[in-house]
KOLTORBA-101890 format. One record per residue (C-alpha): residue in one letter; y, x, z. Coordinates in steps of 0.1 Angstrom, whole numbers, plus 5000, padded with zeros to 4 digits. Layout:
! KOLTORBA-101890
<lumro><residuo>a</residuo><py>Y</py><px>X</px><pz>Z</pz></lumro>
...
//
This chain:
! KOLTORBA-101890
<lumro><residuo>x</residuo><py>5000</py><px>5000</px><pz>5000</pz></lumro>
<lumro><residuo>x</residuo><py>5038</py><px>5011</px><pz>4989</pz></lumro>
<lumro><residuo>x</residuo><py>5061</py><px>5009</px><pz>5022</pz></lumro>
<lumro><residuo>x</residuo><py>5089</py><px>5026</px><pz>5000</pz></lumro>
<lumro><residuo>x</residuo><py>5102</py><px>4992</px><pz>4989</pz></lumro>
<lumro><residuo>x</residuo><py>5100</py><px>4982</px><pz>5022</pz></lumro>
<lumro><residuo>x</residuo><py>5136</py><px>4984</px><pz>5035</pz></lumro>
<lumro><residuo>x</residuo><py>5142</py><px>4961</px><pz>5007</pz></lumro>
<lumro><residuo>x</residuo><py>5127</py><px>4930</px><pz>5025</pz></lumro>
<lumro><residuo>x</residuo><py>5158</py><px>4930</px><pz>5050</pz></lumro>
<lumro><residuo>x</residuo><py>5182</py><px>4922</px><pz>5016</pz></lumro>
<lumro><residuo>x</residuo><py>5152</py><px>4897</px><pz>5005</pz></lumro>
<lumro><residuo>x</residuo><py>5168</py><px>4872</px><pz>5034</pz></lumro>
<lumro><residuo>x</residuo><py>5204</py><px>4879</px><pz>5039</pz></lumro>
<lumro><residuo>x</residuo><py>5226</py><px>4856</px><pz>5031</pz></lumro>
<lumro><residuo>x</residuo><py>5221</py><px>4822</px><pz>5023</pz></lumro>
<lumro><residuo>x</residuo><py>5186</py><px>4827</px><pz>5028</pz></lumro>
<lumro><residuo>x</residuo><py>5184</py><px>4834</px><pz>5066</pz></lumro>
<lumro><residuo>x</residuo><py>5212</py><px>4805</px><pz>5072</pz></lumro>
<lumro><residuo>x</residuo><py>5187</py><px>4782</px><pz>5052</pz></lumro>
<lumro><residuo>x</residuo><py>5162</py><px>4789</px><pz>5081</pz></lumro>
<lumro><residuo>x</residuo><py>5186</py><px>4787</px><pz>5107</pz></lumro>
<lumro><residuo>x</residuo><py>5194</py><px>4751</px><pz>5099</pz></lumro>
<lumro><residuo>x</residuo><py>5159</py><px>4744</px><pz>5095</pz></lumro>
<lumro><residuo>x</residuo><py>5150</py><px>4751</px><pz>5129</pz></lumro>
<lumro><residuo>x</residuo><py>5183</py><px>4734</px><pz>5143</pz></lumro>
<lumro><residuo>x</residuo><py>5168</py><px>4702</px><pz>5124</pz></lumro>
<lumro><residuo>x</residuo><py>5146</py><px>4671</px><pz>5133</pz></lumro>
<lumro><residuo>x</residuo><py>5111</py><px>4679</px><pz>5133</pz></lumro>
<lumro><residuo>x</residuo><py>5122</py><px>4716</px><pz>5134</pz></lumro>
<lumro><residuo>x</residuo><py>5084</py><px>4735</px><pz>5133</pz></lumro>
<lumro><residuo>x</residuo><py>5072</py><px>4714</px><pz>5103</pz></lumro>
<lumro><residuo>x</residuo><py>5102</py><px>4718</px><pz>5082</pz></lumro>
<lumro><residuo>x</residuo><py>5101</py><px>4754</px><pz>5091</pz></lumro>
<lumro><residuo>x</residuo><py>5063</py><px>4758</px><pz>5084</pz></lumro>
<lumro><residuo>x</residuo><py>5069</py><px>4743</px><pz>5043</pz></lumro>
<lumro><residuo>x</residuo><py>5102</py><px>4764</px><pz>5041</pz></lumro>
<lumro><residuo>x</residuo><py>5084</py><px>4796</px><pz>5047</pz></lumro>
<lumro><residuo>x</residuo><py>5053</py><px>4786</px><pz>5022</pz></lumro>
<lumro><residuo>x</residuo><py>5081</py><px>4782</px><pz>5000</pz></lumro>
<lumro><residuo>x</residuo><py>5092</py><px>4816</px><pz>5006</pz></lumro>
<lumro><residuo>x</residuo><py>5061</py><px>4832</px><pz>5004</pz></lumro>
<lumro><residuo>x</residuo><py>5053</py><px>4816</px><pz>4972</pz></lumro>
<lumro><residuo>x</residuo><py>5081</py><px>4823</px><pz>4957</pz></lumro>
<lumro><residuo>x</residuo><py>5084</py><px>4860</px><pz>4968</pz></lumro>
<lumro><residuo>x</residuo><py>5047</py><px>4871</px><pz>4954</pz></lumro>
<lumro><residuo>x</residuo><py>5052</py><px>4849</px><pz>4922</pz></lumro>
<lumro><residuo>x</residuo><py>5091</py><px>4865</px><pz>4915</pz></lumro>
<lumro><residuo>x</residuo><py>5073</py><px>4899</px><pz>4923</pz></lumro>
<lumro><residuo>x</residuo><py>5045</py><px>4898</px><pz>4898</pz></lumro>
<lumro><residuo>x</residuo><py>5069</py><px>4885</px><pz>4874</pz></lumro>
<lumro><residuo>x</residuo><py>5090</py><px>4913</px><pz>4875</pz></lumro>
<lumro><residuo>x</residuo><py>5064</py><px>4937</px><pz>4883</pz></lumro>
<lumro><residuo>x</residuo><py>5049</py><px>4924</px><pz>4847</pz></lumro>
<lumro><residuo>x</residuo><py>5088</py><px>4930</px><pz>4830</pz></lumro>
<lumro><residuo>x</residuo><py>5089</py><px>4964</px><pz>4848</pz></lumro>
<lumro><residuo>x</residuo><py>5058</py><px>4970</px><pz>4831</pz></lumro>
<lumro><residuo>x</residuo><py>5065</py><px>4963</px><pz>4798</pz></lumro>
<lumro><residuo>x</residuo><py>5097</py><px>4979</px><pz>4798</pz></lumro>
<lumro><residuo>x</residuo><py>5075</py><px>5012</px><pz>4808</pz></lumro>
<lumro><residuo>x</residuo><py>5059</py><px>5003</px><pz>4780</pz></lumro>
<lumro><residuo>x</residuo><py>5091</py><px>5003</px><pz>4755</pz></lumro>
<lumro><residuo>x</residuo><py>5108</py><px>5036</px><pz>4778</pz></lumro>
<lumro><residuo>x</residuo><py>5095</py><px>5058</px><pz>4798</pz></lumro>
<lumro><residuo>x</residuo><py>5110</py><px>5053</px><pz>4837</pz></lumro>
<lumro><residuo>x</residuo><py>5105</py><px>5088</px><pz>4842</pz></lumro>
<lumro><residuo>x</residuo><py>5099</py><px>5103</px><pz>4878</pz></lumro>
<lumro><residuo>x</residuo><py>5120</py><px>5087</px><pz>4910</pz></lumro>
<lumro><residuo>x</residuo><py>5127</py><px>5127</px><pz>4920</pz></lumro>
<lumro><residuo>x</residuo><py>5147</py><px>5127</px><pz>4883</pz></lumro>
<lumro><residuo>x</residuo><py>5182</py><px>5117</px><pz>4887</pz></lumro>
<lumro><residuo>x</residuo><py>5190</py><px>5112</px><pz>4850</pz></lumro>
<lumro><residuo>x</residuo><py>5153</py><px>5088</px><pz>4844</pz></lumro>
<lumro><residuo>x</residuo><py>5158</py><px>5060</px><pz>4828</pz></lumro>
<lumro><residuo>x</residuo><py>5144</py><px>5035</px><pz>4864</pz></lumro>
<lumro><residuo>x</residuo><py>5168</py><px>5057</px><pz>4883</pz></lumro>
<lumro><residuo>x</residuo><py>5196</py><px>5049</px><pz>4856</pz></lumro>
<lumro><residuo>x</residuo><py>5188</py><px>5009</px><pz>4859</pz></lumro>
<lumro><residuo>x</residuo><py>5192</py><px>5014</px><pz>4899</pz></lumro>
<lumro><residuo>x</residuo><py>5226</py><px>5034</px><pz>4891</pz></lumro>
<lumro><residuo>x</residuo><py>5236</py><px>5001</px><pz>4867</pz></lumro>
<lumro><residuo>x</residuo><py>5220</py><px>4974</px><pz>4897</pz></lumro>
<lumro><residuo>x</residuo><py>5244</py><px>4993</px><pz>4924</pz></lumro>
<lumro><residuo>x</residuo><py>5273</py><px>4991</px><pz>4896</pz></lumro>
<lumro><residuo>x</residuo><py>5268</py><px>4959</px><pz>4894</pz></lumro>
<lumro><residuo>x</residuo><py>5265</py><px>4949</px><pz>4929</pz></lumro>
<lumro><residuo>x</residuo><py>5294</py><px>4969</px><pz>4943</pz></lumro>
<lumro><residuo>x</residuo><py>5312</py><px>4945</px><pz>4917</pz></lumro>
<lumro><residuo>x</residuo><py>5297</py><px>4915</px><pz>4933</pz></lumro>
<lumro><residuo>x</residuo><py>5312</py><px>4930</px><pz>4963</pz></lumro>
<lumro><residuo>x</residuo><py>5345</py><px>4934</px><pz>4952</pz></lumro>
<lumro><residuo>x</residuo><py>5347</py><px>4896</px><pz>4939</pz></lumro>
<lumro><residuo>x</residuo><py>5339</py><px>4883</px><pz>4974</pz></lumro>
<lumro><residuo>x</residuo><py>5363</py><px>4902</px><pz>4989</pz></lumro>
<lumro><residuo>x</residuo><py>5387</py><px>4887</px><pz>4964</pz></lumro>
<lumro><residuo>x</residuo><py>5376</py><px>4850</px><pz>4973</pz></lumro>
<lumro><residuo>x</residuo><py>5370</py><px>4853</px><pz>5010</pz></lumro>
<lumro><residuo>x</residuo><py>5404</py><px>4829</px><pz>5017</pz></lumro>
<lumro><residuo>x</residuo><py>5388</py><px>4799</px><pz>4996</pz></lumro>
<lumro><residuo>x</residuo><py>5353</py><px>4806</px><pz>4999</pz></lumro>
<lumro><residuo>x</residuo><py>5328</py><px>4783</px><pz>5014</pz></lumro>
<lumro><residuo>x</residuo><py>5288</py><px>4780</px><pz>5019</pz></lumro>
<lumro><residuo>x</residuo><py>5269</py><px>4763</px><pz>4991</pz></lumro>
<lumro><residuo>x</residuo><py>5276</py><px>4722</px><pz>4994</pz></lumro>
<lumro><residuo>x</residuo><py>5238</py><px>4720</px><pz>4997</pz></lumro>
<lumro><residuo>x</residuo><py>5228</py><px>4741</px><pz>5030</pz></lumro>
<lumro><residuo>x</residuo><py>5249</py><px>4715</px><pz>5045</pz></lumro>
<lumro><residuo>x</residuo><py>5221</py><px>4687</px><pz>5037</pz></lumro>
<lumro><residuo>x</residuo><py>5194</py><px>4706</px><pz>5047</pz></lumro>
<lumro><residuo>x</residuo><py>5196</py><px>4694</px><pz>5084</pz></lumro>
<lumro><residuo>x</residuo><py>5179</py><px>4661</px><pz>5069</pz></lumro>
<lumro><residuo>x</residuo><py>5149</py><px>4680</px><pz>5052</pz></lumro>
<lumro><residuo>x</residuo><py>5115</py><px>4670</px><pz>5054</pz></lumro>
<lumro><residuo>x</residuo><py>5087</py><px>4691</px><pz>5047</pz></lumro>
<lumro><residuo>x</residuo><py>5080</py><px>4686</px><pz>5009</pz></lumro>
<lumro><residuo>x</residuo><py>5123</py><px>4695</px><pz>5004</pz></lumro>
<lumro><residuo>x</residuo><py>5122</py><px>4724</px><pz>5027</pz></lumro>
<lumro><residuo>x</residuo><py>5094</py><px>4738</px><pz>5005</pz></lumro>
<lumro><residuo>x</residuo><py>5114</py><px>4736</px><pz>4972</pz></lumro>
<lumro><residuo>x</residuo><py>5142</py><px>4752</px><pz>4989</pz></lumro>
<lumro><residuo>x</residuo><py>5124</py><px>4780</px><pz>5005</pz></lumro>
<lumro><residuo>x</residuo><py>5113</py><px>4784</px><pz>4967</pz></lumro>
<lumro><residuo>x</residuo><py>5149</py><px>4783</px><pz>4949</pz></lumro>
<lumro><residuo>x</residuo><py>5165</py><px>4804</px><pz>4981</pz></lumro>
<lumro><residuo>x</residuo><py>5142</py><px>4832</px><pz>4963</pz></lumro>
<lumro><residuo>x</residuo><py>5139</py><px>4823</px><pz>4926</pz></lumro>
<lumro><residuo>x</residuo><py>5179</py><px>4812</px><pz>4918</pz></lumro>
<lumro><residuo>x</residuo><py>5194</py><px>4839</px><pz>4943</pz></lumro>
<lumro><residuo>x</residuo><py>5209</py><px>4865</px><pz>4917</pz></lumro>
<lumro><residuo>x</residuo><py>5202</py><px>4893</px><pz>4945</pz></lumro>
<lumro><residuo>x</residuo><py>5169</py><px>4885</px><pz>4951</pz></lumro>
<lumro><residuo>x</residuo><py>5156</py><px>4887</px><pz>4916</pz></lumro>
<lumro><residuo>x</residuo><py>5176</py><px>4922</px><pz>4918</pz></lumro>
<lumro><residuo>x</residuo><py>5156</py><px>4932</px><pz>4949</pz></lumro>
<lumro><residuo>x</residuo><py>5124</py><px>4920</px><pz>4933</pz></lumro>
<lumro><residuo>x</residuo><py>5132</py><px>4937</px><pz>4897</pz></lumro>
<lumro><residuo>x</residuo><py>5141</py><px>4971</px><pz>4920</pz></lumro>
<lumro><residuo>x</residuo><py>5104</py><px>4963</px><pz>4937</pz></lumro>
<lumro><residuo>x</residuo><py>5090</py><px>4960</px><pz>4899</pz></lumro>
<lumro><residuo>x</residuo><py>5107</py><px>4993</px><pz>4890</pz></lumro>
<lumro><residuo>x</residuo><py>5095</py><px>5012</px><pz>4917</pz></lumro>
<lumro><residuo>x</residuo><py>5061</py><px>5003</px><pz>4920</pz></lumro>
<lumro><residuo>x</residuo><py>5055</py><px>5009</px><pz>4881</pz></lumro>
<lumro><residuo>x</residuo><py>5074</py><px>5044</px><pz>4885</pz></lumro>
<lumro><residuo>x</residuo><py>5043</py><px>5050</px><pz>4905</pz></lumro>
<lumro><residuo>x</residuo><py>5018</py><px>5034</px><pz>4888</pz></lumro>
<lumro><residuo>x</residuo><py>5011</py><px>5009</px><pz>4914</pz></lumro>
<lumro><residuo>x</residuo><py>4999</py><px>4973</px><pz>4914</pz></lumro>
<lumro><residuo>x</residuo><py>5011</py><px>4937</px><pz>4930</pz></lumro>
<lumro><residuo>x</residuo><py>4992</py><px>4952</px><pz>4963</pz></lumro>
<lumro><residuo>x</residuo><py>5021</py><px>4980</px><pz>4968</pz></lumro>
<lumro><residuo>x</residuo><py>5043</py><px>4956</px><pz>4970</pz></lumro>
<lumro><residuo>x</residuo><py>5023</py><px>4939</px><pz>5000</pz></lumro>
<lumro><residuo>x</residuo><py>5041</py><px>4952</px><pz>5031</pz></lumro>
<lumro><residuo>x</residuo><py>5077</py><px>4943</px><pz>5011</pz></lumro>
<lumro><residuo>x</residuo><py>5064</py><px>4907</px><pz>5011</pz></lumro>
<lumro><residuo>x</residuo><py>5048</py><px>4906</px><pz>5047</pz></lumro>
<lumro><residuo>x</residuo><py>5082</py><px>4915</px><pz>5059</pz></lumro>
<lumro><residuo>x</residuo><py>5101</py><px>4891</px><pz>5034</pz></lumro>
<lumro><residuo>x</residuo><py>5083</py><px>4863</px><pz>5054</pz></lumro>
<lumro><residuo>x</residuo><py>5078</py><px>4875</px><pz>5088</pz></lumro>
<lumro><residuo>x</residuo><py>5122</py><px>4881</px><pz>5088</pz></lumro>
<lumro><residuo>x</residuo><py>5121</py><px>4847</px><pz>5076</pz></lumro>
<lumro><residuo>x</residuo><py>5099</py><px>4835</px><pz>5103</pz></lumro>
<lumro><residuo>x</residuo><py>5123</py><px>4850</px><pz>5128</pz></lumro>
<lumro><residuo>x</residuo><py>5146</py><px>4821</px><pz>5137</pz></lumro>
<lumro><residuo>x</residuo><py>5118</py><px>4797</px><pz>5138</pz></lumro>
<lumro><residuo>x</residuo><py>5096</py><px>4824</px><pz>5162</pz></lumro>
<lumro><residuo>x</residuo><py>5130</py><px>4830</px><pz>5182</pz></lumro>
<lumro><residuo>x</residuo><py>5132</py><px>4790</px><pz>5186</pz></lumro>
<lumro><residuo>x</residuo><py>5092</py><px>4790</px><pz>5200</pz></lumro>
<lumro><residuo>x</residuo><py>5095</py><px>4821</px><pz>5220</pz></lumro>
<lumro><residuo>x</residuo><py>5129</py><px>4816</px><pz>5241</pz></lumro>
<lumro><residuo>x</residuo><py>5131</py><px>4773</px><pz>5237</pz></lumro>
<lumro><residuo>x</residuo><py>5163</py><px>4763</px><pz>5256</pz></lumro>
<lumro><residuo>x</residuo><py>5182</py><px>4797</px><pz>5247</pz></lumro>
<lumro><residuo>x</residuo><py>5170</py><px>4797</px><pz>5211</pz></lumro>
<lumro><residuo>x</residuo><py>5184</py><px>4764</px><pz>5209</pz></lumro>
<lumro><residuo>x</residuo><py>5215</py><px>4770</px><pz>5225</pz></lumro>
<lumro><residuo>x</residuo><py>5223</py><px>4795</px><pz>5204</pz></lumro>
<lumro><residuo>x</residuo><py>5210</py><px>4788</px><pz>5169</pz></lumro>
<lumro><residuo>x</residuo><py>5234</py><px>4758</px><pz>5159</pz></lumro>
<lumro><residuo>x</residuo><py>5269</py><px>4785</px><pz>5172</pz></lumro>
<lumro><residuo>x</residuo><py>5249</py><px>4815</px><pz>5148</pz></lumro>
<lumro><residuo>x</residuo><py>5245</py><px>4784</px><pz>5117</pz></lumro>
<lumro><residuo>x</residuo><py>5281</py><px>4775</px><pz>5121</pz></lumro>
<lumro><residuo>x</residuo><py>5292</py><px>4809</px><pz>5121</pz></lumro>
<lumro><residuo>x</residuo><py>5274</py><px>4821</px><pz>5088</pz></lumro>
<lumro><residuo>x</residuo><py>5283</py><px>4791</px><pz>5075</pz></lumro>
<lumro><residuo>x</residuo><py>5321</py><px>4798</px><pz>5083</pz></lumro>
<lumro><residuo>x</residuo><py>5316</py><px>4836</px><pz>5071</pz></lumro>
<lumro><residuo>x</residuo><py>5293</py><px>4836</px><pz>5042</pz></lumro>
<lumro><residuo>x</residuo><py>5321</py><px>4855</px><pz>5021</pz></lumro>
<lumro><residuo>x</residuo><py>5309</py><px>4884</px><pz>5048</pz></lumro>
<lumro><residuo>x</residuo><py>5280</py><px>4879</px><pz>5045</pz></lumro>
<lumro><residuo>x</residuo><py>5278</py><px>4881</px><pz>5010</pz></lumro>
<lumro><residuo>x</residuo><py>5299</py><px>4916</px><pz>5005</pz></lumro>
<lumro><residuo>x</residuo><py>5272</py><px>4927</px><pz>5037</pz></lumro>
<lumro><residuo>x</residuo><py>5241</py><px>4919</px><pz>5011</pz></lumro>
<lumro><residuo>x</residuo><py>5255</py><px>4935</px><pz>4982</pz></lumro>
<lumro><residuo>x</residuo><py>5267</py><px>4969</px><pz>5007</pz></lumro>
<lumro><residuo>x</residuo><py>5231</py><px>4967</px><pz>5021</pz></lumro>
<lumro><residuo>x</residuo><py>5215</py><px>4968</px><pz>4988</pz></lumro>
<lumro><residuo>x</residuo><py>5233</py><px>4994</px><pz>4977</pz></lumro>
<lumro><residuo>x</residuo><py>5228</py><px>5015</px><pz>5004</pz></lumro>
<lumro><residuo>x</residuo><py>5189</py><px>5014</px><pz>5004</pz></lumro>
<lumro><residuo>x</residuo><py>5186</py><px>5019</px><pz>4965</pz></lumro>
<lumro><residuo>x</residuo><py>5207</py><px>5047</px><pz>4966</pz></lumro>
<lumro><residuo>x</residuo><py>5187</py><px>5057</px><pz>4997</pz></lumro>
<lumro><residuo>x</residuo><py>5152</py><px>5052</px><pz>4979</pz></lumro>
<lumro><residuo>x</residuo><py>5161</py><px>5066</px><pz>4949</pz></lumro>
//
């Protein structure tokens, strides 16, 4: 198993991801919800993965991605273009943090029920522009060394288990956990823009840093 790409399971979940599973677990029926979001999740991450470990594959076969120790390969150049294009992400939130606000739908997720918290553990993975980043980065790395959907194992255990974490925090300290969890929700909610510009920094960091 590939614990390189592991870092990259933190970036999986930041963002409008984590606050998705915050609200779940601040919501009616709170375990159950939680339970389908994370199948969701889980689903989602190891399908995205294979996808793009398949297009990582088939670009290897159009260029060669050269060794991860060679600066001027071309899978180190399409990291270089990723952290281009995320410090530009970056930049525009910074630019919109006045008038920015969270997505108009994590706001009905506090009436979820199971079958609705599954589809939006899948789209929180499969429409999030980072994530298919992270999971393309995944794809790159793991065919720069020759290594199947199981290297990318330990990135996907953690992708779930740091989802998991607000519902496990609700279980393991009850009254505190829900104390806390709706001030943390309305915080993110109130600070995505941050949030956002954190994701892109924290991406950046760790491909530069793995690379």
């Amino acid at each position: 198993m590939n614990t390189a790409v592991l870092p990259l399971a933190v970036t999986m979940m930041a963002g409008p991801q984590i606050i998705s599973a915050i609200i779940l677990v601040t919501a009616p029926h709170a375990v159950r919800v939680s339970l389908a979001f994370l199948a969701g999740v889980a689903v989602a991450a190891t399908g995205g993965t294979a996808v793009m470990l398949l297009v990582a594959g088939l670009l290897g076969n159009a260029i060669d991605f050269g060794s991860e120790s060679d600066r001027g390969s071309a899978g180190n150049i399409i990291k270089y273009v990723l952290v281009a294009l995320l410090i530009l992400a970056a930049l525009k939130n910074w630019r919109g943090r006045a008038s920015a606000e969270p997505p108009k739908w994590l706001a009905s997720l506090m009436t979820s029920g199971a079958a609705r918290a599954f589809v939006i553990g899948l789209l929180v993975i499969l429409l999030m522009p980072s994530d298919l980043l992270v999971m393309l980065t995944v794809g790159v790395h793991l065919s720069q060394n020759d290594a199947g959907l199981t290297g990318a194992l330990p990135f996907l255990g953690l992708t779930v288990l740091i989802a998991a974490l607000p519902l496990l925090a609700r279980e393991v300290f009850h009254r505190r956990a829900r104390v806390a969890m709706p001030r943390i929700r309305d915080w993110m909610n109130s600070h995505s823009w941050l949030i956002n510009i954190g994701v892109c920094l924290l991406f950046v960091v760790l491909i530069l840093s793995g690379g």
